[in-house]
N, C-alpha and C positions, 0 to 999 in steps of 0.2 A: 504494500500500500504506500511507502513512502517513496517507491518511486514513481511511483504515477504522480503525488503531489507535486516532486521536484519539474518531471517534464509539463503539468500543465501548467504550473508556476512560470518555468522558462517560455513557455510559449506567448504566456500570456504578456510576459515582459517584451518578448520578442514583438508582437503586435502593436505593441503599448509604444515602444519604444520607437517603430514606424518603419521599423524592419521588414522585407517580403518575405514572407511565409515561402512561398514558392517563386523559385527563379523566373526571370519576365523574357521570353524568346519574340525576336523582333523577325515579322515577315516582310521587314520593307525588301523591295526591288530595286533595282537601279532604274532612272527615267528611262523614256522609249530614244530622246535625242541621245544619251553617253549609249548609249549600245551602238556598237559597230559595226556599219553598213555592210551587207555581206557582197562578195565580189560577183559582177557582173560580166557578161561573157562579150555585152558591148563595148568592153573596156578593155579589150586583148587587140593587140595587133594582128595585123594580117596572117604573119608568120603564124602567132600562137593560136590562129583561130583553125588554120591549116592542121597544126600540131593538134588539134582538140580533137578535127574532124578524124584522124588518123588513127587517135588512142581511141574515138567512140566506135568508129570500124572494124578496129580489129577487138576490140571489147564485145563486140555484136557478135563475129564471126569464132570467137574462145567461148561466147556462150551459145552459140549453137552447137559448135560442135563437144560442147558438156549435157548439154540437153539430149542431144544423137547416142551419147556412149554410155552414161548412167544408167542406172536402173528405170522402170519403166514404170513408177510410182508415179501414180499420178500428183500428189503434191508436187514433189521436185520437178518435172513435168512444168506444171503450172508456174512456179517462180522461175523458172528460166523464162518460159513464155510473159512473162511481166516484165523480166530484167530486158527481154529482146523488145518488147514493144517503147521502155522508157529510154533504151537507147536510140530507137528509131527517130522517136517521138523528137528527142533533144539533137541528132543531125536534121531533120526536118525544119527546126525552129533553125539551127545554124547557117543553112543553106540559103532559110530564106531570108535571112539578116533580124530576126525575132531576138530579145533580150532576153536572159534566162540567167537564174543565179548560178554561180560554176559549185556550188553546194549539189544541186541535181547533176551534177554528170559526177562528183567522188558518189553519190547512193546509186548511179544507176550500175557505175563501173565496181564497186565493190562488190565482193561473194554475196552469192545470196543464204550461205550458210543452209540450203536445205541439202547438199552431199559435201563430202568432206574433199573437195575438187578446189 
C-alpha cells in the first residue's frame, strides 16, 4: 500500500507541477514550397533524352524476354505485362515531346520483384 501512495503522490506532483504526463509527438510536415521539385524529362538535353529512349528500349525488350522464359504464373505474367505497357506508355510520351517526371521511368525500369530475374 505504501507504494501506491508514493506513485500517486508523484504523479500528482508531476501534474501539479505542469509537467506532461505523456510525451507530446509532433506530426508537422514540411511546407509543399521546401519540398523538392522532382526532375522533369523536359529538362534533359537532346543527348540524355536519346540516352532515356535507349535505356527505356532495351528495358522493354529485358522484360519481355523475362516474361517469355519465366514461369507461366499468371501473376508474374501480368506484372511484366504492366512493366511492358509503363514502358511503352513513357517512350510514347518521349517521342512525342510530352513532360513526364524521370521518377516514372526509375518505377517503370526497376524489377518488378514478382520472379527472382
Amino acid at each position: 500500500m505504501g507504494m501506491r501512495k508514493i506513485a500517486t503522490v508523484g504523479l500528482i506532483a508531476m501534474v501539479g507541477a505542469g509537467a506532461p504526463v505523456f510525451p507530446a509527438v509532433s506530426f508537422t510536415q514540411p511546407a509543399p514550397a521546401a519540398a523538392p521539385s522532382a526532375k522533369m524529362a523536359s529538362s534533359l538535353s537532346p543527348d540524355a533524352k536519346t540516352a532515356l529512349l535507349k535505356k527505356l528500349e532495351e528495358a522493354e525488350k529485358h522484360d519481355k524476354i523475362a516474361r517469355a522464359g519465366w514461369s507461366q504464373e499468371p501473376l508474374t505474367q501480368a506484372t511484366y505485362d504492366t512493366k511492358i505497357n509503363q514502358i511503352k506508355a513513357l517512350i510514347e510520351k518521349l517521342n512525342k515531346g510530352e513532360d513526364f517526371p524521370l521518377s516514372d521511368v526509375d518505377n517503370a525500369v526497376a524489377s518488378p520483384g514478382s520472379a527472382p530475374y
